[in-house]
mmCIF file as gemmi writes it, N, C-alpha and C atoms, coordinates in Angstrom:
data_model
loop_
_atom_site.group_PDB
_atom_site.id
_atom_site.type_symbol
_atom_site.label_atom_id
_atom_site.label_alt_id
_atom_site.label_comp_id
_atom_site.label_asym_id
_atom_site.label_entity_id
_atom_site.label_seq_id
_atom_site.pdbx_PDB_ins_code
_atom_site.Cartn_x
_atom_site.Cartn_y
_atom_site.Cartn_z
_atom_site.occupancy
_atom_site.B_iso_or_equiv
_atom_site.pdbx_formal_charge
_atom_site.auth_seq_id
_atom_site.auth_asym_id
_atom_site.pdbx_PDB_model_num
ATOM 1 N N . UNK Axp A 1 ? 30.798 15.799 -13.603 1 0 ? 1 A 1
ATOM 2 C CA . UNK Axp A 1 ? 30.411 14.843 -12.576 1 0 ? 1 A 1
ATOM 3 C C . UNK Axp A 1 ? 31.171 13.543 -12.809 1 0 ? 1 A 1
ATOM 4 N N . UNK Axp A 2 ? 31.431 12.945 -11.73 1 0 ? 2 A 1
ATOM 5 C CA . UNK Axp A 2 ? 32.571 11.959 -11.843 1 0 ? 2 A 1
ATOM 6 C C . UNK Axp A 2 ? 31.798 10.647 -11.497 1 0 ? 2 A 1
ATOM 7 N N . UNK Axp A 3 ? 31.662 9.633 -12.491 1 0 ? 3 A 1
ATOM 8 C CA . UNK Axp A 3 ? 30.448 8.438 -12.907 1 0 ? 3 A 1
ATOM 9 C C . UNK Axp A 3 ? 30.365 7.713 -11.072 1 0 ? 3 A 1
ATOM 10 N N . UNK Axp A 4 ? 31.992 7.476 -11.281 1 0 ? 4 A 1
ATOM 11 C CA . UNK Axp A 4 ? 32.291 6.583 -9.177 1 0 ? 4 A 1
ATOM 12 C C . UNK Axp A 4 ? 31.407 7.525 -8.171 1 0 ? 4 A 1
ATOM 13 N N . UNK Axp A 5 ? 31.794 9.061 -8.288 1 0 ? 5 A 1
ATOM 14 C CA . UNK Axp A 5 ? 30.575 9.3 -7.297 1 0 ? 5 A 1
ATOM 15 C C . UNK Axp A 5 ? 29.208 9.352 -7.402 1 0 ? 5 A 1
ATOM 16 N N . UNK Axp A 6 ? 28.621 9.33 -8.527 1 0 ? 6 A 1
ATOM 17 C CA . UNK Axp A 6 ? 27.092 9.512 -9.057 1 0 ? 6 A 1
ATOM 18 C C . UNK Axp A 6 ? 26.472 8.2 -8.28 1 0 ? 6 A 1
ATOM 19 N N . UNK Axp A 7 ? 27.601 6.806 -8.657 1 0 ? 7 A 1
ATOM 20 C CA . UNK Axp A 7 ? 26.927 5.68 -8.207 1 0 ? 7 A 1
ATOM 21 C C . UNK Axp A 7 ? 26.896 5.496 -6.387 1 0 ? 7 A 1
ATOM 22 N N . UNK Axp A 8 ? 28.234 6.563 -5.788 1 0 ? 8 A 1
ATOM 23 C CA . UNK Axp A 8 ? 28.112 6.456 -4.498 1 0 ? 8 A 1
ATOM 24 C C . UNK Axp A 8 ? 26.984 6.626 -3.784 1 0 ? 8 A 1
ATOM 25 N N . UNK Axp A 9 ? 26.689 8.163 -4.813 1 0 ? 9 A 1
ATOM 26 C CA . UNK Axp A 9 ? 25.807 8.737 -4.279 1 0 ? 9 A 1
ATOM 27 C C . UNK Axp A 9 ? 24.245 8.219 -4.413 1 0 ? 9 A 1
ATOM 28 N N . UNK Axp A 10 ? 24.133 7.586 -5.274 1 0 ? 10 A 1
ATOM 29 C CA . UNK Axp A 10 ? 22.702 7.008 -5.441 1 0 ? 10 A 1
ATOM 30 C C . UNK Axp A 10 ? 22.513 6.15 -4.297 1 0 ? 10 A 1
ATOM 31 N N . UNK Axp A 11 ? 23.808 4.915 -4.173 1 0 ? 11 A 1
ATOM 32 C CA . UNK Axp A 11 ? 23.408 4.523 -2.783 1 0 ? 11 A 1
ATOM 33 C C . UNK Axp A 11 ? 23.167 4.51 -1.366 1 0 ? 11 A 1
ATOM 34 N N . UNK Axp A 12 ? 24.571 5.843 -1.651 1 0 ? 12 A 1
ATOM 35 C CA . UNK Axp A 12 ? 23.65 6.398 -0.362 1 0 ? 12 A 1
ATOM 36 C C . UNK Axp A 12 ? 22.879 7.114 0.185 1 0 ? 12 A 1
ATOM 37 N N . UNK Axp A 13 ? 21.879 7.556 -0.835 1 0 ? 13 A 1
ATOM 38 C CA . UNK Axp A 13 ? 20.205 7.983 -1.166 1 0 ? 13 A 1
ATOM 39 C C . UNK Axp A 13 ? 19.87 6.91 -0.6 1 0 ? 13 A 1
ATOM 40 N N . UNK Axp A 14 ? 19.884 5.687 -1.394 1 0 ? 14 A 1
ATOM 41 C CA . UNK Axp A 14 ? 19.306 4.54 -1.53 1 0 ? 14 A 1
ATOM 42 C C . UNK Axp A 14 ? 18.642 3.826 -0.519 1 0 ? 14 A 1
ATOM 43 N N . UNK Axp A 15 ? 19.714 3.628 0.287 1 0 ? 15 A 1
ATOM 44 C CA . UNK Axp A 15 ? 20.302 3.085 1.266 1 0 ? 15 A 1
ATOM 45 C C . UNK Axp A 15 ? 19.656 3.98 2.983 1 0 ? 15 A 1
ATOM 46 N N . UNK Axp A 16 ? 19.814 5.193 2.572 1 0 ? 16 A 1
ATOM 47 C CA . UNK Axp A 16 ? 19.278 6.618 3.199 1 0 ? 16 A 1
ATOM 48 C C . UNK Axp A 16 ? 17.689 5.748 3.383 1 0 ? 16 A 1
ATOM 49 N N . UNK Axp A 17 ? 17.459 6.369 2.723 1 0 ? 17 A 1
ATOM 50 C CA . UNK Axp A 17 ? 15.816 6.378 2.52 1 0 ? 17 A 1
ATOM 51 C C . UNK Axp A 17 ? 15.289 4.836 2.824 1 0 ? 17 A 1
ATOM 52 N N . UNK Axp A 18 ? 15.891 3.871 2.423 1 0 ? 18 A 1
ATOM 53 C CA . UNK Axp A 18 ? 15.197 2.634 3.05 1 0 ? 18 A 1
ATOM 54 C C . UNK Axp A 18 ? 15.566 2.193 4.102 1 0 ? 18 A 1
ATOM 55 N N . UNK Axp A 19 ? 16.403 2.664 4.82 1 0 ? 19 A 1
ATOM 56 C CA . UNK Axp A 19 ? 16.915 2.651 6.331 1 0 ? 19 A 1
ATOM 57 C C . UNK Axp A 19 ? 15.884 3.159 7.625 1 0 ? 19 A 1
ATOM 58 N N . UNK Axp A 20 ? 15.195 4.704 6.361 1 0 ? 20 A 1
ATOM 59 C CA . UNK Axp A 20 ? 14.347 5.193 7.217 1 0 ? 20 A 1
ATOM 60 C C . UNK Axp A 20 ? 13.132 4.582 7.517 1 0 ? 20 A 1
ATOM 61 N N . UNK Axp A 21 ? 12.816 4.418 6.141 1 0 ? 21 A 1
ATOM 62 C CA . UNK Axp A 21 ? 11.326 3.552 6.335 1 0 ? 21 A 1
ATOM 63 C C . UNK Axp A 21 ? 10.69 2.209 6.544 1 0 ? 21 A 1
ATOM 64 N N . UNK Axp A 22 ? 12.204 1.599 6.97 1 0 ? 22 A 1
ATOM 65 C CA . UNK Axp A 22 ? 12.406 0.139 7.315 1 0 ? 22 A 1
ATOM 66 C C . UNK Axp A 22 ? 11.572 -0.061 8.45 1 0 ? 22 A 1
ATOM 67 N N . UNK Axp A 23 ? 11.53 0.796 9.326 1 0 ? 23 A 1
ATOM 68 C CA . UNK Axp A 23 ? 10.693 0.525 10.815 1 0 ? 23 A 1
ATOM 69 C C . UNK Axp A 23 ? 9.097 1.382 10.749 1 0 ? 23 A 1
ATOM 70 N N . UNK Axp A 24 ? 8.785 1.372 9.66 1 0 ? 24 A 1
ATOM 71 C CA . UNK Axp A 24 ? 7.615 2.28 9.091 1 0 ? 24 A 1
ATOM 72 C C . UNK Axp A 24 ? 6.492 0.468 8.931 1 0 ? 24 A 1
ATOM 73 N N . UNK Axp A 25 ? 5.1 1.093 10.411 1 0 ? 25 A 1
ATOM 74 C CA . UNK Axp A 25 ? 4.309 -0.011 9.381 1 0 ? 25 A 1
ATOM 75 C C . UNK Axp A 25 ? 3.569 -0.681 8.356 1 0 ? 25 A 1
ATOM 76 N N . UNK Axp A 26 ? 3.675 -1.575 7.932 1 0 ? 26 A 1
ATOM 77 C CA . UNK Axp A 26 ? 3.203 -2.314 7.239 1 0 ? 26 A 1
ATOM 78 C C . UNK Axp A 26 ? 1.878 -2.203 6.83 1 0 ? 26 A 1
ATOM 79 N N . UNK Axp A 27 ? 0.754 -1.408 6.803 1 0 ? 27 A 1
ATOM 80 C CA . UNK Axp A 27 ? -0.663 -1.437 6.706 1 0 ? 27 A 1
ATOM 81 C C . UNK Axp A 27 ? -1.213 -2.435 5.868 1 0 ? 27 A 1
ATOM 82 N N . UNK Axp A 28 ? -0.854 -3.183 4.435 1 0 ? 28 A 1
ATOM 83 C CA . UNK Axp A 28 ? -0.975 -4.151 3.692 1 0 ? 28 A 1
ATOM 84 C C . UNK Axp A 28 ? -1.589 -5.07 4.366 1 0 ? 28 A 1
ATOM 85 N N . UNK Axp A 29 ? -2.391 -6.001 4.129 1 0 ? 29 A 1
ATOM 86 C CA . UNK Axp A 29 ? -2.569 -7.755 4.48 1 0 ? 29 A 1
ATOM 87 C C . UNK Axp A 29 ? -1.272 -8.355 4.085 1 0 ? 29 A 1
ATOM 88 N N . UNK Axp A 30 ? -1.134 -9.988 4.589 1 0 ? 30 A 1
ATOM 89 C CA . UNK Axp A 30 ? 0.386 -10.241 4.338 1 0 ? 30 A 1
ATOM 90 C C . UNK Axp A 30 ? 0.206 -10.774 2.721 1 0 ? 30 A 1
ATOM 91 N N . UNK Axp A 31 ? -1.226 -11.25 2.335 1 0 ? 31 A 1
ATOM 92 C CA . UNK Axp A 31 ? -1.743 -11.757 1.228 1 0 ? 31 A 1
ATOM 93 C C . UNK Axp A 31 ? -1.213 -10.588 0.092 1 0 ? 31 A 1
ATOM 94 N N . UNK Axp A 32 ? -1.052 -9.168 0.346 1 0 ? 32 A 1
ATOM 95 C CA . UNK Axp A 32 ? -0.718 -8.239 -0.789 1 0 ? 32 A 1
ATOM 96 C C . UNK Axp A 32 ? 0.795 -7.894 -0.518 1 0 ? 32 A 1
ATOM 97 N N . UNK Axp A 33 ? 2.036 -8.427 0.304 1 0 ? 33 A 1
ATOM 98 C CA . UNK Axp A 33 ? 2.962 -7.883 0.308 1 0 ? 33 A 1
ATOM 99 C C . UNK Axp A 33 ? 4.331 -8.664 -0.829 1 0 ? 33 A 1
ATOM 100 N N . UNK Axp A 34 ? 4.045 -8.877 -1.759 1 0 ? 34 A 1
ATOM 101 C CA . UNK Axp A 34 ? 4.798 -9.092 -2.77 1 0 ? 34 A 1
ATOM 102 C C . UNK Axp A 34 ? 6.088 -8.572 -2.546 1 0 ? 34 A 1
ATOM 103 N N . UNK Axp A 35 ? 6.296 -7.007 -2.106 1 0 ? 35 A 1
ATOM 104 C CA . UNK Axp A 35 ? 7.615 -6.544 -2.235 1 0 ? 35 A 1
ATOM 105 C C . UNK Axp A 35 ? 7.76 -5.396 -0.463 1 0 ? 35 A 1
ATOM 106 N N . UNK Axp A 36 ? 8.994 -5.5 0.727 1 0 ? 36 A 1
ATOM 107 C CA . UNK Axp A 36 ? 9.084 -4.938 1.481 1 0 ? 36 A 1
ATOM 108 C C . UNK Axp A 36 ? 8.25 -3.451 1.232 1 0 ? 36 A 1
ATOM 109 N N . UNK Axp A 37 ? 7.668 -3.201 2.134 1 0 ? 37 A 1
ATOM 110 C CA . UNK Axp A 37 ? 6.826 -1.762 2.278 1 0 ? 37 A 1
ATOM 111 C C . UNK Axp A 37 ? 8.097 -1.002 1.966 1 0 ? 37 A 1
ATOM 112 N N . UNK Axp A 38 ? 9.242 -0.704 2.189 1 0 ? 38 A 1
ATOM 113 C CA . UNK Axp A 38 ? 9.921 0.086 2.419 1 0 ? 38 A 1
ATOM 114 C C . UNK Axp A 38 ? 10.761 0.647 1.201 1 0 ? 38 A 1
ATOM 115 N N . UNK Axp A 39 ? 10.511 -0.367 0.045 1 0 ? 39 A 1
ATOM 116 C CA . UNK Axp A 39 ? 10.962 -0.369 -1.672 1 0 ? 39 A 1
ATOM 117 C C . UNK Axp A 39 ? 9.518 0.199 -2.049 1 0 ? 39 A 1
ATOM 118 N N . UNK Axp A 40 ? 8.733 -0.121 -1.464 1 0 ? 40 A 1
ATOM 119 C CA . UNK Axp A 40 ? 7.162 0.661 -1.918 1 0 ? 40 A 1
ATOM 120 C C . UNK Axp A 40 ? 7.618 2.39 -1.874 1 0 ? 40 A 1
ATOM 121 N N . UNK Axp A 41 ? 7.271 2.464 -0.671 1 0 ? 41 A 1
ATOM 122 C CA . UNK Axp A 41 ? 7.986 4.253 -0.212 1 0 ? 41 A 1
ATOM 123 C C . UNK Axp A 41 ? 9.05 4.325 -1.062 1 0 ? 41 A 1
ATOM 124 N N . UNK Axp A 42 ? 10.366 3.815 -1.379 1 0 ? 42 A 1
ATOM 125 C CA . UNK Axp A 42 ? 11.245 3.951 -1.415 1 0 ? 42 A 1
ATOM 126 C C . UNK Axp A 42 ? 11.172 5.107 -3.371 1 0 ? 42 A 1
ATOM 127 N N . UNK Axp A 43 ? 10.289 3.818 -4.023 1 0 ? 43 A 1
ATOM 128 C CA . UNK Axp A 43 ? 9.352 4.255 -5.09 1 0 ? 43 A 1
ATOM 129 C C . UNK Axp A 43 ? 8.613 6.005 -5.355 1 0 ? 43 A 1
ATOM 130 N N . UNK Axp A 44 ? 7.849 6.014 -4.427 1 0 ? 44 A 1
ATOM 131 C CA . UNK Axp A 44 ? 6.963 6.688 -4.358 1 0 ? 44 A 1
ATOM 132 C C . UNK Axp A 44 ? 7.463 7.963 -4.052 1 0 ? 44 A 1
ATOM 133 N N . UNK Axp A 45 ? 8.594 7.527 -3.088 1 0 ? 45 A 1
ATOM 134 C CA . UNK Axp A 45 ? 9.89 9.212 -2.602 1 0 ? 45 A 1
ATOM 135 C C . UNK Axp A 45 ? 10.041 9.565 -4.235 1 0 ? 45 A 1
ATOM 136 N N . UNK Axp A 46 ? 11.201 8.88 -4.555 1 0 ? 46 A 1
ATOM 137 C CA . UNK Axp A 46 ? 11.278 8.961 -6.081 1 0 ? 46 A 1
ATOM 138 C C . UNK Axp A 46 ? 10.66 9.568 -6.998 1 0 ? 46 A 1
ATOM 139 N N . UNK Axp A 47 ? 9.244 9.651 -6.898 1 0 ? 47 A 1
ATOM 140 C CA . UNK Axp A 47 ? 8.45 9.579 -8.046 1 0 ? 47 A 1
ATOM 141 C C . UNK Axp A 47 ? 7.835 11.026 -7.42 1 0 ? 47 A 1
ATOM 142 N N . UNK Axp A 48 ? 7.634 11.389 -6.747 1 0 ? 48 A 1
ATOM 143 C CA . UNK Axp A 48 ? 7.495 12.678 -6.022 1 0 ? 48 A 1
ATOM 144 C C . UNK Axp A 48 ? 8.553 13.946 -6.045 1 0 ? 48 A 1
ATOM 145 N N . UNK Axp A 49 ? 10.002 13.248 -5.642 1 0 ? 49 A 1
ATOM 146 C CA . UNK Axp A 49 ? 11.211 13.896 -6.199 1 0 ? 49 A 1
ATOM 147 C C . UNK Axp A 49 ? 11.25 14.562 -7.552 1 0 ? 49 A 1
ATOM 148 N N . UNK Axp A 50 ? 10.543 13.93 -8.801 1 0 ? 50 A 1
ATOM 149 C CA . UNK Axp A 50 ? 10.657 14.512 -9.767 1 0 ? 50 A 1
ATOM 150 C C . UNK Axp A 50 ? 9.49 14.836 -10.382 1 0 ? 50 A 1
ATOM 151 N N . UNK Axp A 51 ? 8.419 15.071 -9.648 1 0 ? 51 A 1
ATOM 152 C CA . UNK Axp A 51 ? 7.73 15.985 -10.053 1 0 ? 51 A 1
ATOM 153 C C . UNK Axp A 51 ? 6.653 15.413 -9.733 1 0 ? 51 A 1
ATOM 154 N N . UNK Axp A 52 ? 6.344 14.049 -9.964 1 0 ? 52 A 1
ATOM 155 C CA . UNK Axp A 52 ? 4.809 13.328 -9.743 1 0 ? 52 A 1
ATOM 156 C C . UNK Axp A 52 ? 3.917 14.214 -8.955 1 0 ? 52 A 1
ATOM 157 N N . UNK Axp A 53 ? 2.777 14.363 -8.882 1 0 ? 53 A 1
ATOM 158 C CA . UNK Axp A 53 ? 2.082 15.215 -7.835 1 0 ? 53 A 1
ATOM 159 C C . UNK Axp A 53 ? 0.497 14.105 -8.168 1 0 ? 53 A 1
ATOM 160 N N . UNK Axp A 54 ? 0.632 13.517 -8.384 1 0 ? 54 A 1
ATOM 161 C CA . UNK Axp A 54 ? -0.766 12.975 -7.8 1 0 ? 54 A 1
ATOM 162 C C . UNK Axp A 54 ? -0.118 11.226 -7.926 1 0 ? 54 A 1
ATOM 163 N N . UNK Axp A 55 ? -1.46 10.268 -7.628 1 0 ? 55 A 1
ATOM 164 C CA . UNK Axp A 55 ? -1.387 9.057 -7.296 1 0 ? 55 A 1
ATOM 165 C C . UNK Axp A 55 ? -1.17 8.213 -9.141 1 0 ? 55 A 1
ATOM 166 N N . UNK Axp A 56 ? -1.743 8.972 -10.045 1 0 ? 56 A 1
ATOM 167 C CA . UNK Axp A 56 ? -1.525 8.812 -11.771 1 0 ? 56 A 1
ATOM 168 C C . UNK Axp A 56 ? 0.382 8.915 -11.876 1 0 ? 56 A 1
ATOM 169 N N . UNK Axp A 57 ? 0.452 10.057 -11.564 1 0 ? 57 A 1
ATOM 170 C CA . UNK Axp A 57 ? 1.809 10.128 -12.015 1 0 ? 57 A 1
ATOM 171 C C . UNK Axp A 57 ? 2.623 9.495 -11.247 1 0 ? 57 A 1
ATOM 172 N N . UNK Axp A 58 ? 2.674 9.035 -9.812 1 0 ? 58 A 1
ATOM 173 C CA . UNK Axp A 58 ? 3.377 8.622 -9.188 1 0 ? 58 A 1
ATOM 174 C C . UNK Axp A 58 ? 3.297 6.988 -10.154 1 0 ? 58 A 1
ATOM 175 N N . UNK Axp A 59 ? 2.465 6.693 -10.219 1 0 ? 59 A 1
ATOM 176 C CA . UNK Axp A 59 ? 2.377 5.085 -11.264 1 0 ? 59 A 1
ATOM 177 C C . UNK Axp A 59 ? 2.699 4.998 -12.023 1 0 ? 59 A 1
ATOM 178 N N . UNK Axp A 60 ? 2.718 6.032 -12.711 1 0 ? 60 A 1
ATOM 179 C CA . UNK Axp A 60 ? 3.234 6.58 -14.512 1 0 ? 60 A 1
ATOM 180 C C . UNK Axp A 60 ? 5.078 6.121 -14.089 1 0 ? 60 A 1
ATOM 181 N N . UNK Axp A 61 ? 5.586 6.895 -13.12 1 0 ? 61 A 1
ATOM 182 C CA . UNK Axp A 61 ? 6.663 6.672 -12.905 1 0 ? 61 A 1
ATOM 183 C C . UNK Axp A 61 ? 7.167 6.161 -12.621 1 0 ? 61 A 1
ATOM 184 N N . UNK Axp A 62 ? 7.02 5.122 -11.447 1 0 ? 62 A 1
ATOM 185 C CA . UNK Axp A 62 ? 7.397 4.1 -11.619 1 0 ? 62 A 1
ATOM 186 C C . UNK Axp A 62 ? 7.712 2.617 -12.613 1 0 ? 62 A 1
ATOM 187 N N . UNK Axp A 63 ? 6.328 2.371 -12.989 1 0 ? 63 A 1
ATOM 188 C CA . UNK Axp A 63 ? 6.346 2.024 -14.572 1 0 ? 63 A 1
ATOM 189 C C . UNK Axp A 63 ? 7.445 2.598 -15.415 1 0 ? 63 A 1
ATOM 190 N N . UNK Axp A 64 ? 7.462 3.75 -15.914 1 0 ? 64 A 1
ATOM 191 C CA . UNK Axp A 64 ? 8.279 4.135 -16.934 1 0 ? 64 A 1
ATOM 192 C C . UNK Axp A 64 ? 9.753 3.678 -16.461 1 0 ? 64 A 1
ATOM 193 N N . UNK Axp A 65 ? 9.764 4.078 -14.833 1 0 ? 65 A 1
ATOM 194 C CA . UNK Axp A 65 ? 11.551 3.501 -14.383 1 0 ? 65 A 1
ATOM 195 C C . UNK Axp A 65 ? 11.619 2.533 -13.929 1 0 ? 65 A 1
ATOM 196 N N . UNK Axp A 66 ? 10.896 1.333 -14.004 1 0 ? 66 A 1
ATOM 197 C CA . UNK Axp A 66 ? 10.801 0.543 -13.671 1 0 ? 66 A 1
ATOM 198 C C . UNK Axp A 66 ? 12.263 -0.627 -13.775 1 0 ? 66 A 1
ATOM 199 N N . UNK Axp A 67 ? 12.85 -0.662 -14.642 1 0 ? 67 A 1
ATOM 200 C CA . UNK Axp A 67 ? 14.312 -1.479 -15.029 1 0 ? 67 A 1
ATOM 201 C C . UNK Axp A 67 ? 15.286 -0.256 -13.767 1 0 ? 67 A 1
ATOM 202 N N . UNK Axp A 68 ? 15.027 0.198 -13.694 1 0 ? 68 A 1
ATOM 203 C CA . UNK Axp A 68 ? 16 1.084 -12.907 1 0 ? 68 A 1
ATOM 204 C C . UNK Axp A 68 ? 15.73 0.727 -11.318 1 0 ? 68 A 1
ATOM 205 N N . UNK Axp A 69 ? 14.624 1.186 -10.906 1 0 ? 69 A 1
ATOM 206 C CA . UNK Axp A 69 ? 14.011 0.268 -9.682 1 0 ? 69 A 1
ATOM 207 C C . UNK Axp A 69 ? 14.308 -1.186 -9.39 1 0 ? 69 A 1
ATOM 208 N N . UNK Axp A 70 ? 14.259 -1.962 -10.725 1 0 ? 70 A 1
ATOM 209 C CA . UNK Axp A 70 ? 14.375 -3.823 -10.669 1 0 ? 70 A 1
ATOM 210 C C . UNK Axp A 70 ? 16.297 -3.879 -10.257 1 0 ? 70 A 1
ATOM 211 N N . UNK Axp A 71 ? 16.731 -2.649 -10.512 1 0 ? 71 A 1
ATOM 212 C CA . UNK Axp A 71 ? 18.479 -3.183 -10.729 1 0 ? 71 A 1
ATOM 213 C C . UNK Axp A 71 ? 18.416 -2.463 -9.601 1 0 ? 71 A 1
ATOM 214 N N . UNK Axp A 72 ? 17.902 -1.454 -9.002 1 0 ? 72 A 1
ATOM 215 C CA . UNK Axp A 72 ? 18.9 -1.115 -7.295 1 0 ? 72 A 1
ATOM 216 C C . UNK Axp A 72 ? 18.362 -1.767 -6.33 1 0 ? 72 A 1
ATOM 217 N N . UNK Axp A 73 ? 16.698 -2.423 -6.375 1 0 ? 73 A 1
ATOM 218 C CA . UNK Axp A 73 ? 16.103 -3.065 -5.378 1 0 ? 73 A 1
ATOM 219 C C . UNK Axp A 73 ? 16.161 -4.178 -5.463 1 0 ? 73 A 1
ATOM 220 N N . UNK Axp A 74 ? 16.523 -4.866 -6.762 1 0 ? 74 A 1
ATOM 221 C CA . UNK Axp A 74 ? 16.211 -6.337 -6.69 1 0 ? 74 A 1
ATOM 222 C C . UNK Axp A 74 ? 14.548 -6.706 -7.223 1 0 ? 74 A 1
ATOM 223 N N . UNK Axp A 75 ? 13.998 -6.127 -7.395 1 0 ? 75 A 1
ATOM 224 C CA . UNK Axp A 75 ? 12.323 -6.505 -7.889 1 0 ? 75 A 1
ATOM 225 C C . UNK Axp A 75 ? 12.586 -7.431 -9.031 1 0 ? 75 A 1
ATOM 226 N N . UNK Axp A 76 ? 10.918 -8.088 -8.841 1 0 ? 76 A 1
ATOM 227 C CA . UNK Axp A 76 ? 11.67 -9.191 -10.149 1 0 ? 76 A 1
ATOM 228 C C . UNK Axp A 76 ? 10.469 -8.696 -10.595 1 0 ? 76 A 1
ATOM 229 N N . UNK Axp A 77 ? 8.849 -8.175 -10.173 1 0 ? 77 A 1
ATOM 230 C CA . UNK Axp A 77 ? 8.497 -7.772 -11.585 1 0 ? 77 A 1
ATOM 231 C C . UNK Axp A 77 ? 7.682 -6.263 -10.887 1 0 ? 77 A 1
ATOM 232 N N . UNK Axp A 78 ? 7.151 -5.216 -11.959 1 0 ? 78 A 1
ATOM 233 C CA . UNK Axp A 78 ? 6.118 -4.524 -11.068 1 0 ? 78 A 1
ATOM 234 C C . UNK Axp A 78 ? 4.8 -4.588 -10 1 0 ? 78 A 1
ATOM 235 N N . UNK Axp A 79 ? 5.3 -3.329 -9.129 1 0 ? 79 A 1
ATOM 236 C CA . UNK Axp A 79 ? 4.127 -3.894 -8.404 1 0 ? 79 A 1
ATOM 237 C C . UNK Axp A 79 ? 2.811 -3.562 -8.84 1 0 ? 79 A 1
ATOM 238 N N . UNK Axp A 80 ? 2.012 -4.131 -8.286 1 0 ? 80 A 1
ATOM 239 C CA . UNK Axp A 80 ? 0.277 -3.85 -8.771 1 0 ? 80 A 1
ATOM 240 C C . UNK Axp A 80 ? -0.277 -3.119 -7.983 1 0 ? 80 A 1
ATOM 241 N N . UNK Axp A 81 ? -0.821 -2.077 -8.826 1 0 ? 81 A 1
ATOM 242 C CA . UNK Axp A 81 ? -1.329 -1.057 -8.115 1 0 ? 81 A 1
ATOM 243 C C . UNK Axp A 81 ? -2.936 -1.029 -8.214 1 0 ? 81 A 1
């Protein structure tokens, strides 16, 4: 695997997927929206992708990838669940 496309390709996953759920609404109060709904999903795809199957593991995972999430989205800290 060749490193230039791994990173292409992540973004345009990335990029994919928050494109889609960009026009997805908002259900939150504006008082809880710390971070775009659409890095929320964006998360949660993710964390489902590799195996998560309930609402524990989907948190577990994020948490654990959390520095990885902060460098493609920009987050400055986790969200609260």
């Amino acid at each position: 695997m060749n490193f230039p496309d791994t990173i292409s390709n992540e973004a345009l996953f990335k990029d994919t997927v928050l494109r889609y759920f960009e026009n997805v609404k908002d259900p939150r109060v504006p008082d809880n929206q710390k971070y775009p709904f659409s890095h929320l999903l964006f998360m949660i795809v993710c964390s489902i992708i590799c195996g998560a199957d309930d609402v524990e593991a989907i948190v577990n995972y994020i948490e654990s990838k959390f520095d990885g999430f902060r460098a493609s989205l920009g987050l400055i800290a986790p969200p609260s669940f």
